[in-house]
ZAZALO-862002 format. One line per field, with one value per residue (C-alpha): residue in one letter; chain; y, x, z. Coordinates in steps of 0.2 Angstrom, whole numbers, plus 5000, padded with zeros to 4 digits. Each point is the difference from the previous one (the first is absolute). Example, Ala and Ser with C-alpha at 12.3 -4.5 7.8 and 13.67 -1.06 7.14 Angstrom:
residuo A, S
cadena A, A
north 4978, 5017
east 5062, 5006
up 5039, 4997
***
This chain:
residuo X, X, X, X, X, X, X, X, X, X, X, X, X, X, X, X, X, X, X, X, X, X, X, X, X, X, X, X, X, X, X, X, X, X, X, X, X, X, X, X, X, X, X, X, X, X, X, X, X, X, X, X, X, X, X, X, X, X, X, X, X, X, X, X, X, X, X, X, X, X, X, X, X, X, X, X, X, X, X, X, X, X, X, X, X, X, X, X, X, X, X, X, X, X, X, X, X, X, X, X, X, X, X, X, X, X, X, X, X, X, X, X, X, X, X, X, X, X, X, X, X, X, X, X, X, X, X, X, X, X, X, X, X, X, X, X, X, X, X, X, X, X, X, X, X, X, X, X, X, X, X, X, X, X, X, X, X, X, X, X, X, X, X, X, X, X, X, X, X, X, X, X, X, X, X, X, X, X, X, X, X, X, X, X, X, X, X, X, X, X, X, X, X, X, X, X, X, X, X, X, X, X, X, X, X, X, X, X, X, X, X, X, X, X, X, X, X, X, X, X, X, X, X, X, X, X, X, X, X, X, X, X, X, X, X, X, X, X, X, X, X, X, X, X, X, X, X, X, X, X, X, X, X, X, X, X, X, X, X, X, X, X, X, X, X, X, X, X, X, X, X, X, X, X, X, X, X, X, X, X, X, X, X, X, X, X, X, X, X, X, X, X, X, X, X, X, X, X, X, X, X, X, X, X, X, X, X, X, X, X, X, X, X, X, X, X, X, X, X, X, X, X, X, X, X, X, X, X, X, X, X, X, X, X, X, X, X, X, X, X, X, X, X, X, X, X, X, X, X, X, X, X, X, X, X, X, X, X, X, X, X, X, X, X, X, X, X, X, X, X, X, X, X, X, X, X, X, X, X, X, X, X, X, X, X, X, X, X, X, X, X, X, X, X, X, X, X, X, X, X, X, X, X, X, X, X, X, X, X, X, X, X, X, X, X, X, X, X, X, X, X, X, X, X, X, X, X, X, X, X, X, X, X, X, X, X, X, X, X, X, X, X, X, X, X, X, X, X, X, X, X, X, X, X, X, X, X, X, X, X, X, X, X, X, X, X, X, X, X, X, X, X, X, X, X, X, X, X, X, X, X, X, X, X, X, X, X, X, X, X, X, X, X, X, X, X, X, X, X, X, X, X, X, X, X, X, X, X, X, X, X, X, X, X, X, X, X, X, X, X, X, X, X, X, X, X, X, X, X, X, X, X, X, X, X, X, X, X, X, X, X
cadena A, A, A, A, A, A, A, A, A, A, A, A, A, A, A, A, A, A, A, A, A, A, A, A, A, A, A, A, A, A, A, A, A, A, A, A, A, A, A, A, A, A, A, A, A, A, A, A, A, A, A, A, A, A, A, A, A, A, A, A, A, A, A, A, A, A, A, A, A, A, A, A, A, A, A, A, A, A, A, A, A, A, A, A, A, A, A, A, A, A, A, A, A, A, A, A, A, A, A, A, A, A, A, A, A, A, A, A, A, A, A, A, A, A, A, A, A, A, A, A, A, A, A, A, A, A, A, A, A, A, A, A, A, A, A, A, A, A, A, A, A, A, A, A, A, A, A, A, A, A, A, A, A, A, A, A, A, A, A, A, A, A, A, A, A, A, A, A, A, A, A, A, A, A, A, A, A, A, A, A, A, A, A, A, A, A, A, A, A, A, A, A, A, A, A, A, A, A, A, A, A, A, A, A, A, A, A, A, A, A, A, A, A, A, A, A, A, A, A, A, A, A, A, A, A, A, A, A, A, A, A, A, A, A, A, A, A, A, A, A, A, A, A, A, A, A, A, A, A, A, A, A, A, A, A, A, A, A, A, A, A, A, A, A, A, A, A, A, A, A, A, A, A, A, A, A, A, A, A, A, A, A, A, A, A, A, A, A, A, A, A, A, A, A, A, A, A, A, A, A, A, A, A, A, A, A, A, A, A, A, A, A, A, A, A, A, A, A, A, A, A, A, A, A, A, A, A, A, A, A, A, A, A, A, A, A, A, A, A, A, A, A, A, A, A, A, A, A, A, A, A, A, A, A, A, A, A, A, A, A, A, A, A, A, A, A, A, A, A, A, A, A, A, A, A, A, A, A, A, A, A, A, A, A, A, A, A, A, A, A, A, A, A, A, A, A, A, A, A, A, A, A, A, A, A, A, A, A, A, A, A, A, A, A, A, A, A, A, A, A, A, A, A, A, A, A, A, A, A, A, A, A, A, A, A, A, A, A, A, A, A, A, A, A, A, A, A, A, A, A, A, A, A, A, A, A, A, A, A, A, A, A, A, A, A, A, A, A, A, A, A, A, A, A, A, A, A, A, A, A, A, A, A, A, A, A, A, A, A, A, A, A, A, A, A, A, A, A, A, A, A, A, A, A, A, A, A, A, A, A, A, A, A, A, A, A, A, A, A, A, A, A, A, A, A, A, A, A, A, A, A, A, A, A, A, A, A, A, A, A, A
north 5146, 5009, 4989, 4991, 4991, 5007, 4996, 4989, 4996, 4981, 5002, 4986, 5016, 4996, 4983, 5002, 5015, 4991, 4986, 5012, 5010, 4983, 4987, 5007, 4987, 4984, 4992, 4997, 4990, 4997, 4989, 5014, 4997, 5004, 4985, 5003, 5000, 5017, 5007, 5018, 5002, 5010, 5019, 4997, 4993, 5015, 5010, 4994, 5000, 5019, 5005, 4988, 5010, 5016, 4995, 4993, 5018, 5008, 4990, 5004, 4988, 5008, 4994, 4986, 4995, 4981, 4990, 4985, 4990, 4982, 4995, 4987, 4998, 5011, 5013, 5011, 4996, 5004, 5017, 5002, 4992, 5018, 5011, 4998, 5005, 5011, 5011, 5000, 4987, 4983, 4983, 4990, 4981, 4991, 4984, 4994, 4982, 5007, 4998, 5015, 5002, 5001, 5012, 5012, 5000, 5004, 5012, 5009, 4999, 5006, 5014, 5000, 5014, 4994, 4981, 4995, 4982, 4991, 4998, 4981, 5005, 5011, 4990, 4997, 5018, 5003, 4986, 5011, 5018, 5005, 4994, 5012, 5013, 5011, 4997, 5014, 4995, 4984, 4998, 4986, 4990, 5001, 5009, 5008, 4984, 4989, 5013, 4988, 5002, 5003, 5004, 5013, 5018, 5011, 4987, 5006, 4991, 4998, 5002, 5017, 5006, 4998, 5006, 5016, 5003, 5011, 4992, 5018, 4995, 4997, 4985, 5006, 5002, 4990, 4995, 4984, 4994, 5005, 4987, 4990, 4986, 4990, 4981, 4989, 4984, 4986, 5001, 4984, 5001, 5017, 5015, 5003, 5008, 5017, 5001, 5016, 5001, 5014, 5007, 4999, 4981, 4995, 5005, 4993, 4984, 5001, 5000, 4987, 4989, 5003, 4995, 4986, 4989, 5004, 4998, 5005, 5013, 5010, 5009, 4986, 4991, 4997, 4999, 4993, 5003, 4986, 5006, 5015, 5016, 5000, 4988, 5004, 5014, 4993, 4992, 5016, 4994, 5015, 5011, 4988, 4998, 5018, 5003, 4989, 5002, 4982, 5000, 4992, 4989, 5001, 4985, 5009, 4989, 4985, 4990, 4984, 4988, 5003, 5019, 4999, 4989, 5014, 5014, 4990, 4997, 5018, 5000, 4998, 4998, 5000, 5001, 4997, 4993, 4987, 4983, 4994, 5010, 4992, 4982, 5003, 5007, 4985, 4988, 5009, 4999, 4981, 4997, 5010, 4997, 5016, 5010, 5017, 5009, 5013, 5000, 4998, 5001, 5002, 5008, 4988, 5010, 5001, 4983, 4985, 4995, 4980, 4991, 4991, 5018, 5005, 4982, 5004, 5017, 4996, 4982, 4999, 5020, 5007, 5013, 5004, 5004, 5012, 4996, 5018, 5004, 5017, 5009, 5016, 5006, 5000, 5006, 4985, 4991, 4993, 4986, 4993, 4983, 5004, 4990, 5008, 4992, 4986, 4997, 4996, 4988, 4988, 4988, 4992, 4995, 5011, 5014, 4997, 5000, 5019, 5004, 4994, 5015, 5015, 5008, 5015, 5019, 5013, 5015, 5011, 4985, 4992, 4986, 4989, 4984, 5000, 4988, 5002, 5012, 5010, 4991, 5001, 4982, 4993, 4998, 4982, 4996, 4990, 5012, 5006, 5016, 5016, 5009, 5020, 5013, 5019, 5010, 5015, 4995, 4989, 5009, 5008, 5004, 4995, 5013, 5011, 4989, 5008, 4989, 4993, 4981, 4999, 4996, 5014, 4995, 5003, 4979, 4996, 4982, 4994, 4983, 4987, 4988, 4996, 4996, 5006, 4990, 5007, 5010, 5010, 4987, 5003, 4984, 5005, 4984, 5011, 5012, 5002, 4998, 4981, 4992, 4984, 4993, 4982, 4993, 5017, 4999, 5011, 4992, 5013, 4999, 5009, 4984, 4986, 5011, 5003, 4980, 4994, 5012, 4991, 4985, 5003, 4999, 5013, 5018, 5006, 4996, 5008, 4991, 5009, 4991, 4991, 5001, 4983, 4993, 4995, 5010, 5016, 5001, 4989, 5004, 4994, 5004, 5009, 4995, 5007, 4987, 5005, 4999, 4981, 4994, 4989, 5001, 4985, 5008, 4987, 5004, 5018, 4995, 4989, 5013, 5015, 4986, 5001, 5016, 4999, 4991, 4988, 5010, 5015, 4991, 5005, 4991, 5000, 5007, 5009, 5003, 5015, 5004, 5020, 5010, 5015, 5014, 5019, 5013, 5002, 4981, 4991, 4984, 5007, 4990, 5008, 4996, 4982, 4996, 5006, 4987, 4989, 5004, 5000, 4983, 4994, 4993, 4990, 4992, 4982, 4987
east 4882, 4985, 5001, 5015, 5002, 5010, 5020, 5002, 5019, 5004, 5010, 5004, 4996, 4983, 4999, 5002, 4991, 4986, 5004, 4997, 4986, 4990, 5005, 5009, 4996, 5006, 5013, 5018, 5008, 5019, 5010, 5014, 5020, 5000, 4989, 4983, 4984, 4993, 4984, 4996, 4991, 4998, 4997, 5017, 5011, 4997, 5002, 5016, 5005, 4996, 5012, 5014, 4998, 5001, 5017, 5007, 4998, 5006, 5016, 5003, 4990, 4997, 4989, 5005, 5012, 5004, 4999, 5004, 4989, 5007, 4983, 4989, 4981, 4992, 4990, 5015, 5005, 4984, 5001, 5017, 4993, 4989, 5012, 5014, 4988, 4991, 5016, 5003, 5013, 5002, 4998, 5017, 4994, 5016, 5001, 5009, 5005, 5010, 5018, 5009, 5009, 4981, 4996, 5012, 5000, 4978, 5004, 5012, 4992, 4982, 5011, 4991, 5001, 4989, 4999, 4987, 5004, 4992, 5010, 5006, 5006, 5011, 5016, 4997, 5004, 5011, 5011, 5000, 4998, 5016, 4998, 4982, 5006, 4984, 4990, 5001, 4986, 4994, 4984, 4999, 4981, 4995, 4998, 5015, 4998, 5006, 5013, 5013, 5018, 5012, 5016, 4989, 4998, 4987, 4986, 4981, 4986, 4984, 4988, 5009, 5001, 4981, 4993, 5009, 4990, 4985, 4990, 4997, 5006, 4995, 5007, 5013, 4989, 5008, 4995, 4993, 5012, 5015, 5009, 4993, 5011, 5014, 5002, 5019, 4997, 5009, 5015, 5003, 5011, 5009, 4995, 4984, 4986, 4990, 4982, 4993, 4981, 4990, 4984, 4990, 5007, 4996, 4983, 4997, 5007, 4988, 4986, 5002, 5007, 4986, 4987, 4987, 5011, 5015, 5001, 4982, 5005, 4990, 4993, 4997, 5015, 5015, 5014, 5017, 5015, 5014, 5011, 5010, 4995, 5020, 4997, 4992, 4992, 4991, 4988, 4993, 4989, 5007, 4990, 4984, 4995, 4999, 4993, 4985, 4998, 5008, 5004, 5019, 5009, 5021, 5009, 5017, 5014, 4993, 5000, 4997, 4986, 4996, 5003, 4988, 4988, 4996, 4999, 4989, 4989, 4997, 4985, 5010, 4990, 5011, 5021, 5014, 5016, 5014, 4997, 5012, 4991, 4986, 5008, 5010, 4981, 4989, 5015, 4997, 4979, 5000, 5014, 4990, 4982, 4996, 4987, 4996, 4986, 4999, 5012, 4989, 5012, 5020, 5010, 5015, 5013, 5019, 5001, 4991, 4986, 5002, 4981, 5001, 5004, 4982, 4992, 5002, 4996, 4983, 4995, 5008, 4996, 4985, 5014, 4999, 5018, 5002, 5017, 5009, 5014, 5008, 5018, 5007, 5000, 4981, 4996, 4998, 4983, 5001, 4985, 4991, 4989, 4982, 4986, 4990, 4987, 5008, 5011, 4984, 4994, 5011, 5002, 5013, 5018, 4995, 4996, 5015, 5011, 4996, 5004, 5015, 5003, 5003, 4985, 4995, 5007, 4988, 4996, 5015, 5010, 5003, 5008, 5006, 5014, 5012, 5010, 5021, 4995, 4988, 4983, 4983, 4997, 4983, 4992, 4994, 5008, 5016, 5011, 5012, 5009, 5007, 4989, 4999, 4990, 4996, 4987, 4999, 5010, 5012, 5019, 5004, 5019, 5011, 5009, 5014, 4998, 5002, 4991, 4983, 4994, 4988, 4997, 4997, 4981, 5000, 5002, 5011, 5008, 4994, 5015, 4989, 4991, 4980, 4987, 4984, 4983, 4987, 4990, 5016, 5008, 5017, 5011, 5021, 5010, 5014, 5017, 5002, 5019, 4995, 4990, 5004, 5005, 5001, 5002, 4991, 4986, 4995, 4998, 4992, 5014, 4985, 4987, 5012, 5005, 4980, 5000, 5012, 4994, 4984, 5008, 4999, 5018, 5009, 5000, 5007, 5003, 5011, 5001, 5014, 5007, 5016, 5010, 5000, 5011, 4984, 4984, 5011, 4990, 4992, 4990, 5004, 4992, 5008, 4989, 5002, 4992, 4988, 5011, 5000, 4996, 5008, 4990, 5002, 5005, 4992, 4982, 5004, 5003, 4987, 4987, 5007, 4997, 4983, 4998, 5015, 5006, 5013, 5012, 4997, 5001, 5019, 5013, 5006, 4995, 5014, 4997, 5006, 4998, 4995, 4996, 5010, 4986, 5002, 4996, 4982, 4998, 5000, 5013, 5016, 5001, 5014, 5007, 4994, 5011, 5015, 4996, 4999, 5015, 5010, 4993, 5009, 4980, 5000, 4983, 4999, 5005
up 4944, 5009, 5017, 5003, 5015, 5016, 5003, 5011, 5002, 5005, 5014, 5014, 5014, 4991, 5007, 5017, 5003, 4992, 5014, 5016, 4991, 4997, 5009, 5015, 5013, 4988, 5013, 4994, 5013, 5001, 5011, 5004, 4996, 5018, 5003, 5004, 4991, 4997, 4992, 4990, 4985, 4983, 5009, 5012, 4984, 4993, 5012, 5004, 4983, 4997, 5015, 4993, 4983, 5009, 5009, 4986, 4989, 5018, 5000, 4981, 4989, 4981, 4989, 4991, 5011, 5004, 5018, 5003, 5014, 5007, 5009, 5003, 5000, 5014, 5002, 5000, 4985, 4994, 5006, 4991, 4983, 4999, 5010, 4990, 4982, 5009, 5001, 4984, 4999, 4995, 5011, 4995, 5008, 5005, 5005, 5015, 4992, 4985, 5001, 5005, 4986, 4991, 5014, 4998, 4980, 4999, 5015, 4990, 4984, 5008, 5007, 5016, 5009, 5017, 5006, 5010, 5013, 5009, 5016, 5000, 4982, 5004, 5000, 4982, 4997, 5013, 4991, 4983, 5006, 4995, 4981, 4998, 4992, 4998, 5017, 5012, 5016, 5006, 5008, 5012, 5001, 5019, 5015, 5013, 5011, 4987, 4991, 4996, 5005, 4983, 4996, 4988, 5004, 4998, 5001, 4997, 5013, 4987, 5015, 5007, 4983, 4996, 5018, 4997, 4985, 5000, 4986, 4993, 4983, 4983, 4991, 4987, 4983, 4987, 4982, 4997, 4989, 5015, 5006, 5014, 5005, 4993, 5003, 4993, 4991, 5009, 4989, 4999, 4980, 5004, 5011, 5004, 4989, 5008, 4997, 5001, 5005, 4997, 5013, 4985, 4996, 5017, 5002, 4983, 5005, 5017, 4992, 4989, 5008, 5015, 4988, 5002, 4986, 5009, 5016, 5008, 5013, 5007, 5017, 5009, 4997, 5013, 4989, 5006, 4990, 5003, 4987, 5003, 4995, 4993, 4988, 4984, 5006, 5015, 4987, 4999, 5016, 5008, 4989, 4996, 5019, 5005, 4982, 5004, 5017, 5005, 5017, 5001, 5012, 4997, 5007, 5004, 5001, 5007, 4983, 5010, 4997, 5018, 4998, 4983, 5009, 5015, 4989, 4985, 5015, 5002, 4989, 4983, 4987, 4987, 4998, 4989, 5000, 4988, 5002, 5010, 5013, 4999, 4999, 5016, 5007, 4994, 5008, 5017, 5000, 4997, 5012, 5015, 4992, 4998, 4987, 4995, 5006, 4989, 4984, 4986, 4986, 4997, 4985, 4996, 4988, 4997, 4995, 4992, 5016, 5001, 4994, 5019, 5006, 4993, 5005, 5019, 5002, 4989, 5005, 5019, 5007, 4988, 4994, 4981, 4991, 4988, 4992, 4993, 4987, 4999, 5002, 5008, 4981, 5000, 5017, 5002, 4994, 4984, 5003, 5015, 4997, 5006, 4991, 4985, 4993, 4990, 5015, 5013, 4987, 5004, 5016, 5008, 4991, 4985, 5012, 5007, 4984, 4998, 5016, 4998, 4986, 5007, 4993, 4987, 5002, 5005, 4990, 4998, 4996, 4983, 4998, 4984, 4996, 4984, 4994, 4999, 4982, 5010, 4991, 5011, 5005, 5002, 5018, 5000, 5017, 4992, 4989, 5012, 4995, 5009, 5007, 5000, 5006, 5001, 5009, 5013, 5014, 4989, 5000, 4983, 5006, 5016, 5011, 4991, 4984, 4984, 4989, 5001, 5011, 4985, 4983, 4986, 5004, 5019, 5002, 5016, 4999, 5018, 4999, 5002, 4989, 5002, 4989, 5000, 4999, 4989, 5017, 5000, 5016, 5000, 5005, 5003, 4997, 5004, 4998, 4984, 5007, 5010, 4987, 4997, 4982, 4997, 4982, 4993, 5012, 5016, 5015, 5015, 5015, 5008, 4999, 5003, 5017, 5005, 4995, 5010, 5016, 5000, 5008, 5021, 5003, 4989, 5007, 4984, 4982, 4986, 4984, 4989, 4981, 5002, 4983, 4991, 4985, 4989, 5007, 5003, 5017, 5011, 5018, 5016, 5015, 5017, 5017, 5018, 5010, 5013, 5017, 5008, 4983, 4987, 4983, 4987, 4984, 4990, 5009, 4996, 4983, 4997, 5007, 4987, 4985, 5002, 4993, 4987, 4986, 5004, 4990, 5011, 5017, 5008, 4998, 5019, 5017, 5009, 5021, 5007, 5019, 4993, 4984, 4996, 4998, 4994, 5010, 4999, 5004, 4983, 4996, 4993, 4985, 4995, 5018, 4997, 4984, 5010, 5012, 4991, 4991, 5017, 5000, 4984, 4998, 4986, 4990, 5006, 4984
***
């Protein structure tokens, strides 16, 4: 080869250098844990960042070591999300509602040698500090003045740490392929899983996933991330928006809808977050007749989005949805539901229909569905099987495994079960492990719970399969009214007959005052049964 091209390492150091060079005025505005807004942008994140690194190597950070950082979204944390790399080492995202036990196991198991708090945190690991057995400094997230008092010793102020800091420093050169962060799954059928990303995995999955099909972002975009950068890998946001330029507003801790409503209104553009978020947010702007100024689309992932989720943000505030799947396994886009061609055909309830799939993958993703034998199935939009998937960002083998998450092809069995239409729309019907099996038929839990959300007076719906003598399952339906309410389960179940069969209609509707969810906010089904259980429920004659 005469003229190859130059090497070009794909480190995250990459990212947000590219940031302050090019776009070093793009705002990122934070509401503070301390409580007030404040402003910087690109040029003073990384700043900030460079001098974190250089304190972390000074207090005995080694390439490839792990630290774990308990934070929510600000601008600080954003700093962190670079520094830590940028020294060499690897950002271990924990998050603050897992159970301690959970805590301590993924602490220990990271082997983190650092962890990084935000201040009001700190009780969380005050109340397990004396079962980590690898962590040897803790930094706290603030400035002197709000230094918390702690039965801890040796505590770290981030502020007092950072101004110390020259900036004459070089971020730690690493290979493309070093470690770059570690996120747990939720652990919900054992211990939690480590994912390990690479620098190289998360700049490819940047890129992607910041593409016009994806999600569209770009330089003038204002991008607001509601979910946590602890959970799945911040979405990667963290990453795409410096990558492109985006300025960023972080919502801190406030995860009211009133809290969200201020901060939207900060010239967000576009945002992402679960749905019950969004549910609880929609609730709060028709109760105080409220719109959005700005917000012109908003990602909807990490579980199914409702139909009358998608209705209102489009036909009542002008704001287009694009519903997402994906996992901490894969960085974590899998698909997001943005219109091609075939798509933007269609009006109305058709158009609709799709967007209620959660979309096609973007390059670097590969997807396929098998039957129980492992046969390809057809995609014609009906023949449910599991679904799998492989690509660049997609893990090939969890932390201190010794054998493989994939097939001998490179295949990842992802859990859930979709089809997949003929324009390459992916539609999960659900786990793999909550399907529904009545009389050798699948029935979706996940669209007899969007159903039965549709009607105005349930907050929540989980519809899980109840054994039965003849059928082997049969579905019935659990609601959390919305507070004051008191739904009529016959309307409810009259409104989800419409779009099923009669045999795939539940066969009950249980009320509960709250759902169980898992720690990254989804229902707990696996809490549900037991409540029911507790219950003695049993299916009515």
């Amino acid at each position: 080869m005469l003229s190859p091209m130059q090497d070009f390492p794909l480190t995250v150091d990459r990212i947000i250098d590219h940031a302050a060079k090019y776009h070093p005025n793009r705002e990122i505005i934070s509401r503070s844990i301390e409580g007030p807004i404040t402003t910087t942008n690109w040029a003073g994140i990384r700043d900030k960042a460079l001098r974190f690194a250089q304190a972390l190597v000074g207090l005995g950070i080694e390439k490839g070591d792990t630290i774990g950082v308990m934070a929510w979204n600000t601008a600080r944390h954003m700093e962190v999300w670079f520094g830590v790399p940028g020294a060499g080492a690897i950002n271990h995202t924990l998050n603050p509602r897992l159970f301690a036990d959970q805590l301590v196991y993924i602490i220990n198991h990271a082997e983190d040698r650092f962890l990084i708090v935000d201040f009001d945190l700190l009780p969380i690991i005050e109340a397990i500090h004396d079962r980590l057995e690898t962590v040897e400094k803790i930094i706290v997230m603030t400035d002197s003045t709000h230094m918390p008092e702690s039965k801890l010793d040796g505590l770290i102020c981030y502020e007092e740490l950072v101004e110390k800091q020259g900036g004459n420093f070089n971020w730690v050169s690493v290979d493309e392929t070093d470690p770059c962060g570690i996120c747990y799954t939720s652990g919900t059928t054992g211990n939690p899983k480590g994912v390990v990303y690479t620098h190289r995995s998360n700049i490819l999955h940047a890129m992607s996933s910041s593409a016009p099909d994806m999600i569209g972002l770009s330089s003038n975009d204002r991008i607001m991330p509601v979910v946590p950068l602890f959970h799945a890998n911040g979405w990667s946001v963290g990453y795409t928006a410096p990558l492109v330029g985006a300025s960023m507003v972080m919502p801190g801790r406030d995860m009211t809808p009133a809290g969200l409503y201020e901060m939207l209104e900060q010239g967000v553009t576009i945002t992402a977050a679960v749905p019950t978020v969004w549910l609880a947010l929609l609730q709060y702007l028709q109760e105080n007749d409220l719109k959005l100024s700005t917000l012109n689309r908003v990602i909807i992932g990490g579980s199914s989005c409702p139909r009358a989720v998608i209705e209102t943000f489009q036909n009542v505030y002008g704001v287009q949805v694009l519903h997402a799947w994906g996992m901490t396994e894969m960085s974590p886009l899998g698909t997001i539901c943005s219109f091609k061609p075939e798509v933007n055909a269609l009006t109305g309830e058709d158009r609709l229909t799709v967007q209620e799939t959660t979309g096609h993958p973007p390059f670097t993703v590969d997807l396929r569905i098998t039957d129980d034998a492992g046969n390809e199935l057809p995609w014609d939009g009906k023949t449910p099987g599991t679904l799998w998937a492989r690509g660049a960002a997609v893990v090939q083998r969890y932390h201190k495994y010794d054998e493989d998450a994939v097939d001998e092809n490179g295949w990842f069995d992802t859990g859930d079960v979709a089809t997949i239409d003929e324009n390459g729309y992916v539609r999960i019907t659900d786990r793999s492990k909550d399907v529904i099996k009545s009389g050798g038929e699948w029935i979706s839990s996940i669209e007899l719970e969007n159903a039965a959300v549709a009607h105005p007076q349930v907050a929540e719906a989980a519809a899980v399969g109840i054994a039965h003598p003849k059928w082997d399952e049969r579905p019935i339906l659990v609601v959390v009214p919305v507070s004051g309410t008191a739904p009529d389960p016959q309307e409810i179940l009259d409104l989800v007959a419409q779009g099923f069969a009669k045999w795939q209609v539940p066969d009950d509707i249980v009320f509960m005052d709250e759902m169980p969810h898992t720690a990254t906010g989804k229902i707990s089904k696996l809490e549900l049964r037991k409540k029911l259980a507790d219950m003695d429920y049993k299916l009515p004659a």
